[in-house]
C-alpha positions as CSV (number, residue, x, y, z in Angstrom):
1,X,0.0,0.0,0.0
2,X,1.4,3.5,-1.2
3,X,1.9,5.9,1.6
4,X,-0.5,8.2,-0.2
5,X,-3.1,5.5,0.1
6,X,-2.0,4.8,3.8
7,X,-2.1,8.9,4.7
8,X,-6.0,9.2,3.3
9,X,-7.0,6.2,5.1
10,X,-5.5,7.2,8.4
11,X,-7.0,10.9,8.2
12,X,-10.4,9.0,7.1
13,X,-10.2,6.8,10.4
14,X,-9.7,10.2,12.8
15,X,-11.9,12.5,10.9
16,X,-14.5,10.2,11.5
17,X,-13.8,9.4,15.2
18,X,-13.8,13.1,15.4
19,X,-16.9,13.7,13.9
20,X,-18.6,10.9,15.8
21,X,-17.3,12.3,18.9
22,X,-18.8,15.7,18.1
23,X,-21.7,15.3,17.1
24,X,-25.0,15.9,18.7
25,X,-27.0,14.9,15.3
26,X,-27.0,11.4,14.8
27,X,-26.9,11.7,10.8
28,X,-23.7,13.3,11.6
29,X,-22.6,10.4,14.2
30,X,-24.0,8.1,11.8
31,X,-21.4,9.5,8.7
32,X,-18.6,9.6,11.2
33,X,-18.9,5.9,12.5
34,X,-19.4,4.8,8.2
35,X,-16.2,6.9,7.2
36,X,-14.2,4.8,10.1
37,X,-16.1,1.6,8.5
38,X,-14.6,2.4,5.1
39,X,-11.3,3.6,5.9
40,X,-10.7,0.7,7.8
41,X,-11.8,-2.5,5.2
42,X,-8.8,-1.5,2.8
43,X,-6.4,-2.0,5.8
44,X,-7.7,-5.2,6.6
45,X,-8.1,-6.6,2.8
46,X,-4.4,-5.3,1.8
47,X,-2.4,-8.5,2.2
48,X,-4.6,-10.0,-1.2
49,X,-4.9,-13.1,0.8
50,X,-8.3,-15.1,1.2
51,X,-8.2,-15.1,4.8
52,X,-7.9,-11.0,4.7
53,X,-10.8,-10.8,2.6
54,X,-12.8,-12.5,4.4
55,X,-11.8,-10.7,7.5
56,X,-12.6,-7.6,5.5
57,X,-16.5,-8.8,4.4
58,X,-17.4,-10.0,8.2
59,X,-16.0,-6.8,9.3
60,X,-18.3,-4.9,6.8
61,X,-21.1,-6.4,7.2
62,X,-21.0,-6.5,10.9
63,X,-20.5,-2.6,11.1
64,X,-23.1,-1.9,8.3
65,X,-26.0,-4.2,9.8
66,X,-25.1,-2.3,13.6
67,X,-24.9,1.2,11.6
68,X,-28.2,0.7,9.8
69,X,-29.8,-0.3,13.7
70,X,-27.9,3.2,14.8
71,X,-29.9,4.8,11.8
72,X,-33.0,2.8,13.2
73,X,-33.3,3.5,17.0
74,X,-32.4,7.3,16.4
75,X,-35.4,7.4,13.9
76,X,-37.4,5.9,15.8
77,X,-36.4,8.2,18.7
78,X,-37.1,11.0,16.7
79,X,-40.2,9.8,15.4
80,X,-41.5,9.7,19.3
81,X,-39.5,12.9,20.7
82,X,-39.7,15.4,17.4
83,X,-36.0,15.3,17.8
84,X,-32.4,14.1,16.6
85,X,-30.4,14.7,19.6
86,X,-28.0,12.5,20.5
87,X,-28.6,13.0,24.4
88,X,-32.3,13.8,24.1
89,X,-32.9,9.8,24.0
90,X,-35.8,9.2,25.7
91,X,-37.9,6.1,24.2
92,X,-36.9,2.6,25.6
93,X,-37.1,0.8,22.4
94,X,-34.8,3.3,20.8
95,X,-32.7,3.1,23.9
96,X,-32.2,-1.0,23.7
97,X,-31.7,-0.7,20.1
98,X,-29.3,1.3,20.1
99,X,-27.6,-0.4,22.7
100,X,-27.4,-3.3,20.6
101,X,-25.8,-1.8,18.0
102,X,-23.3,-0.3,19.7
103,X,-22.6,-3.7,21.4
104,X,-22.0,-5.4,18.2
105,X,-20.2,-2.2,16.9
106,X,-17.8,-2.7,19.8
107,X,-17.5,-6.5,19.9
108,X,-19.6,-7.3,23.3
109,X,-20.9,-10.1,23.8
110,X,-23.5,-11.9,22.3
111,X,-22.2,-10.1,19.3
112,X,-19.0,-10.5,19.5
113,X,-18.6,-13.7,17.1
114,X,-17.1,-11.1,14.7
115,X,-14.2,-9.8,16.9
116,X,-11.6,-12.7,17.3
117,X,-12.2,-14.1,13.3
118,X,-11.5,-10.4,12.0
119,X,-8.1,-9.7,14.4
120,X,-6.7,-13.3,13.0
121,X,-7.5,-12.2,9.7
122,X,-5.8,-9.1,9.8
123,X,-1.6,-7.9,10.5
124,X,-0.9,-6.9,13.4
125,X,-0.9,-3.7,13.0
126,X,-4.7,-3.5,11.6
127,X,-5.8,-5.8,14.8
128,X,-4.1,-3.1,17.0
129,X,-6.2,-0.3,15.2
130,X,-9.1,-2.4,15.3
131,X,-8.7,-2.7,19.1
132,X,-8.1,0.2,20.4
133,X,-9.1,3.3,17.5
134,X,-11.8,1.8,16.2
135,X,-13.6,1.7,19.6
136,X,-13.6,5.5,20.4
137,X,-16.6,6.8,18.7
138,X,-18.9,3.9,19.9
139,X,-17.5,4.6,23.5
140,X,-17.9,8.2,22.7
141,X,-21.7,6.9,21.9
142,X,-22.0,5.1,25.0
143,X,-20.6,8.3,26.9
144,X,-23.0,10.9,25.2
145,X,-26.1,8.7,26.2
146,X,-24.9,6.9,29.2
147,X,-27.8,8.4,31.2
148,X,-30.7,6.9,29.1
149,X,-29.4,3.4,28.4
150,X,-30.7,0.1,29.9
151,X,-28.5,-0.6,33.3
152,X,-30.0,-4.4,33.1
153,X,-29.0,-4.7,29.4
154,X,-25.4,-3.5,30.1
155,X,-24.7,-5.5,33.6
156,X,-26.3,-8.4,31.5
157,X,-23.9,-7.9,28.6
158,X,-20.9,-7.3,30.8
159,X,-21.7,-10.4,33.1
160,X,-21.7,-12.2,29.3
161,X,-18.4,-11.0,27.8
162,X,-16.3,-11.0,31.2
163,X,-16.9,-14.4,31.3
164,X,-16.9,-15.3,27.9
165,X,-13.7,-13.1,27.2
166,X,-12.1,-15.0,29.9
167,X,-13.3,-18.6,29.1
168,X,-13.0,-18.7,25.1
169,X,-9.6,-17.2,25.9
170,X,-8.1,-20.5,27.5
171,X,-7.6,-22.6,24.8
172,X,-6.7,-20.2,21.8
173,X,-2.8,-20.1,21.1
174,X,-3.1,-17.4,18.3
175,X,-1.9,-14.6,20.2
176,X,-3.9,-12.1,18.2
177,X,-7.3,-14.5,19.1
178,X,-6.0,-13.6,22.9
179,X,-5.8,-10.5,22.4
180,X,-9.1,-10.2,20.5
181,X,-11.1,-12.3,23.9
182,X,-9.4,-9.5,26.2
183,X,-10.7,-6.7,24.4
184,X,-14.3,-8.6,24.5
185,X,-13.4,-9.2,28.5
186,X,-12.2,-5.3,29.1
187,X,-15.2,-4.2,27.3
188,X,-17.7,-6.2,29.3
189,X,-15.8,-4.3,32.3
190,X,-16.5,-1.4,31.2
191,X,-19.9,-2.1,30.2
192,X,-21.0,-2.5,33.4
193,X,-19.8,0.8,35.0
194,X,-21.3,2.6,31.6
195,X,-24.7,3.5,33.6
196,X,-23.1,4.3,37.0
197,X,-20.0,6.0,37.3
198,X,-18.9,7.5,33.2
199,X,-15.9,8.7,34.7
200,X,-14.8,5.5,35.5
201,X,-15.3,4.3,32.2
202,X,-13.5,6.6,30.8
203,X,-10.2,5.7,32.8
204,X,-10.6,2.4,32.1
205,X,-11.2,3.3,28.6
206,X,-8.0,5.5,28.3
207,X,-5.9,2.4,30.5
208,X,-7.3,-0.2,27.9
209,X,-6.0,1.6,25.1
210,X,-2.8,2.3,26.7
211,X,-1.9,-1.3,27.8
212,X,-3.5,-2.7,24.3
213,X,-1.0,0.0,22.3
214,X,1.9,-1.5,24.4
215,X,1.2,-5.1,24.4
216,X,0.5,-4.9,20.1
217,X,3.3,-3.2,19.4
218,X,6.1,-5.6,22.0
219,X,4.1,-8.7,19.7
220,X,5.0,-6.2,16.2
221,X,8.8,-6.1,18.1
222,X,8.8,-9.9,18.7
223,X,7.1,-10.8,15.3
224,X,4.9,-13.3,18.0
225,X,1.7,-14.4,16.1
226,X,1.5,-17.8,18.6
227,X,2.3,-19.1,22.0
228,X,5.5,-20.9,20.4
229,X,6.8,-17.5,18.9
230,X,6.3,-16.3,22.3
231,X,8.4,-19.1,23.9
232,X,11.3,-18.9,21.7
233,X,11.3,-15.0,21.8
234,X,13.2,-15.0,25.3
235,X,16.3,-16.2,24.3
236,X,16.8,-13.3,21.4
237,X,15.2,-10.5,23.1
238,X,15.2,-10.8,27.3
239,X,14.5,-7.3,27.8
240,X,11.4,-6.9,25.3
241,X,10.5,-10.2,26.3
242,X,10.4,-9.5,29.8
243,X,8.4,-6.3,29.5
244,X,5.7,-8.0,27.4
245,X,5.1,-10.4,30.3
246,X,4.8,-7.6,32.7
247,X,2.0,-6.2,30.1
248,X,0.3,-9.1,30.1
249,X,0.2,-9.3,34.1
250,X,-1.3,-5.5,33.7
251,X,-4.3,-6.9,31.1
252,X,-4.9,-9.6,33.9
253,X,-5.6,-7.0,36.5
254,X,-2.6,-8.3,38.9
255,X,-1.8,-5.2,41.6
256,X,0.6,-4.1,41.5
257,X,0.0,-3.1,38.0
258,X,-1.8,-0.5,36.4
259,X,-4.2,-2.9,34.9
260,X,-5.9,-3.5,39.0
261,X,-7.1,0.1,39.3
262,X,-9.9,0.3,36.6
263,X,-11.3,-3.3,38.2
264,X,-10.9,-2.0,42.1
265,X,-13.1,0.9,41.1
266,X,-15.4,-0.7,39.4
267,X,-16.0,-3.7,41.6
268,X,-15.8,-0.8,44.7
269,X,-18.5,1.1,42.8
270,X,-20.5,-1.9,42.2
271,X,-20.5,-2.9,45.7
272,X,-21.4,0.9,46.7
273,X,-24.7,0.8,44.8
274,X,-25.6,-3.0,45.7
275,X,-25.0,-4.9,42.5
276,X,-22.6,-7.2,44.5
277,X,-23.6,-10.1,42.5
278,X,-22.8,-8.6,39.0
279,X,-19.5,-7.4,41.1
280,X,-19.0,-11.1,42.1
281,X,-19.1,-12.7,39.0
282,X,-16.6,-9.8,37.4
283,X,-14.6,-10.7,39.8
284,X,-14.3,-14.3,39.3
285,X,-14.3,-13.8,35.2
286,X,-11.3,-12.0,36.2
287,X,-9.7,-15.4,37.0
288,X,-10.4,-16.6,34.4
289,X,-8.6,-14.2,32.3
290,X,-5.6,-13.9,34.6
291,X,-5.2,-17.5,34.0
292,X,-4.5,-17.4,29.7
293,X,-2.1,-14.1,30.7
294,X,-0.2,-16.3,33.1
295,X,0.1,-18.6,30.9
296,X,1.4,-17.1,27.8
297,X,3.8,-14.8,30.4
298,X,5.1,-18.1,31.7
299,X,5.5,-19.6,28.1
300,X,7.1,-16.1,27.2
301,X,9.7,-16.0,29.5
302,X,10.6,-19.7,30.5
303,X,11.8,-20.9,27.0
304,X,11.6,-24.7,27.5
305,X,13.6,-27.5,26.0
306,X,11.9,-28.4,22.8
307,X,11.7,-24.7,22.1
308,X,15.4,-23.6,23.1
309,X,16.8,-21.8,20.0
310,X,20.8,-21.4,19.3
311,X,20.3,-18.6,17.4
312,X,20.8,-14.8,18.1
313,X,18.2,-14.0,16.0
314,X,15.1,-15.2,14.6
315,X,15.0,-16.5,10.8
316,X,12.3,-14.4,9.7
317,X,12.2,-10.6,9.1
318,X,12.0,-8.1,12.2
319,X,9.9,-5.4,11.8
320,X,11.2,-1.7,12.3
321,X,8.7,0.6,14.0
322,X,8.5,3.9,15.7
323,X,8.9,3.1,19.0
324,X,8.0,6.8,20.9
325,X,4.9,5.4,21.4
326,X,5.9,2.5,23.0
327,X,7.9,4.4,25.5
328,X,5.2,6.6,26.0
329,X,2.2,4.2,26.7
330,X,4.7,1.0,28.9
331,X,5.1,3.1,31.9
332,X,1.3,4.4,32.0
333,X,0.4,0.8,31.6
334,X,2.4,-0.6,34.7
335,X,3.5,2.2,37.1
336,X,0.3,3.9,37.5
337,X,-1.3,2.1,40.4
338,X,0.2,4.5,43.2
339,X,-2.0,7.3,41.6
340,X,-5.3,5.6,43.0
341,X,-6.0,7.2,46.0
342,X,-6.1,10.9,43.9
343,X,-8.2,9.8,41.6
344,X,-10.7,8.1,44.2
């Protein structure tokens, strides 16, 4: 792909995050979320493989089918209220549609089938757009109308991809798949805060992102697509090696990493306004999740005897990248525990 090519796609991808995000028409919110649509399918579809395209058609048709219910529930709104408002959202039906939509425009769960075959279809790189980019202007949905939306639909859905994120996650040695089934879990997390505390959300949001941006691009550094790639990664690079497995303990949610606070204030807050069972079972789907992070930060960094490697390097190309942001977003994503208490 040209770097003309690769400059209008990435400008397509903010503009229409930015228009989403700014909006308070939802034709507007609805243009914004199609440009990020179509900016994003030639990024998936570039490697001209069969496995891309069909990444790129599930993708589409995911994202236009949850567009079109978008389109729906705000018309219907309107047709009841006199009014395209995006936080004048007052009709229930409009409110659970559009919940849905946003849930499969996001990846939560039960409409999340989508999610893990797109990432394993796509490079790296598009999987850690996907993750992390591509879920701002629904979350900037979710923000905007957080005060109308169905609490039972959302605990529901976040009970549903928690544990879902964490079991599916167990038995996939894809590391892209892994990644894809913690984005399903994180989002269930923050699912169930959406109604009761936004703020919250949105620190979880902005510690997702940053622990997602770090644990794609030390994969990108270690060319790991699989659990072996991972095991035999810790003889040629220690140091990155070492740091990925500290990222992974920080997705798991294991003080005293960055990755606990977002799930201490949300199970805190949970408990506060006496959902204690929704607060129980997040907390034991977090098991489950620590579990496959364990496992593949074990495998990463005790490099076994069937896959010891001689070599100093791997026998496959090493991609260079711009690693600013990496340096940027890897302390954020483990040193910012301490910082609790002023935030509470």
């Amino acid at each position: 792909m040209s770097p003309t090519t690769t400059t209008i796609l990435i400008s397509s991808l903010a503009t229409g995050t930015i228009i989403t995000a700014s909006s308070h028409h939802w034709l507007m919110a609805w243009v914004g979320l199609e440009m990020n649509t179509l900016a994003i399918i030639p990024m998936i579809s570039k490697q001209h493989h069969p496995r891309a395209t069909e990444a790129a058609t599930k993708y589409f048709l995911t994202q236009a089918a949850a567009s079109a219910t978008i389109l729906f529930s705000s018309t219907t709104n309107a047709w009841q209220t006199g009014t395209w408002d995006i936080m004048n959202m007052t009709n229930p039906t409009a409110n659970m549609l559009l919940t849905m939509a946003i849930a499969m425009k996001l990846g939560l769960a039960p409409m999340h089938f989508w999610l893990p075959e797109v990432l394993q279809g796509s490079t790296i790189e598009t999987a850690l757009i996907i993750t992390t980019w591509q879920k701002l202007a629904p979350m900037a949905l979710i923000f905007m109308t957080s005060n109308t939306l169905p609490t039972t639909a959302l605990l529901t859905m976040a009970m549903i991809s928690t544990l879902l994120g964490g079991w599916a996650g167990l038995n996939q040695t894809q590391t892209r798949k892994i990644m894809a089934y913690s984005s399903i879990a994180h989002l269930g997390w923050m699912a169930a805060i959406t109604t009761i505390m936004p703020n919250i959300l949105t620190l979880n949001l902005v510690l997702y992102l940053t622990m997602t941006t770090s644990m794609f691009y030390m994969l990108i550094l270690l060319n790991s697509k699989n659990i072996k790639d991972m095991a035999t990664s810790s003889s040629t690079s220690p140091t990155t090696t070492t740091l990925a497995m500290l990222t992974l303990l920080s997705l798991g949610g294991l003080p005293p990493l960055t990755g606990f606070m977002p799930k201490w204030l949300i199970i805190e807050e949970l408990t506060t306004q006496n959902f204690t069972t929704t607060a129980t079972i997040l907390a034991l789907s977090a098991l489950l999740s620590l579990f496959f992070y364990l496992r593949l930060s074990y495998s990463s960094t005790i490099t076994l005897a069937p896959n010891t490697t001689t070599t100093k390097h791997k026998w496959r190309f090493k991609p260079t990248i711009n690693t600013t942001l990496l340096t940027t977003t890897l302390p954020m994503s483990l040193l910012m525990l301490p910082i609790t208490p002023m935030i509470c």
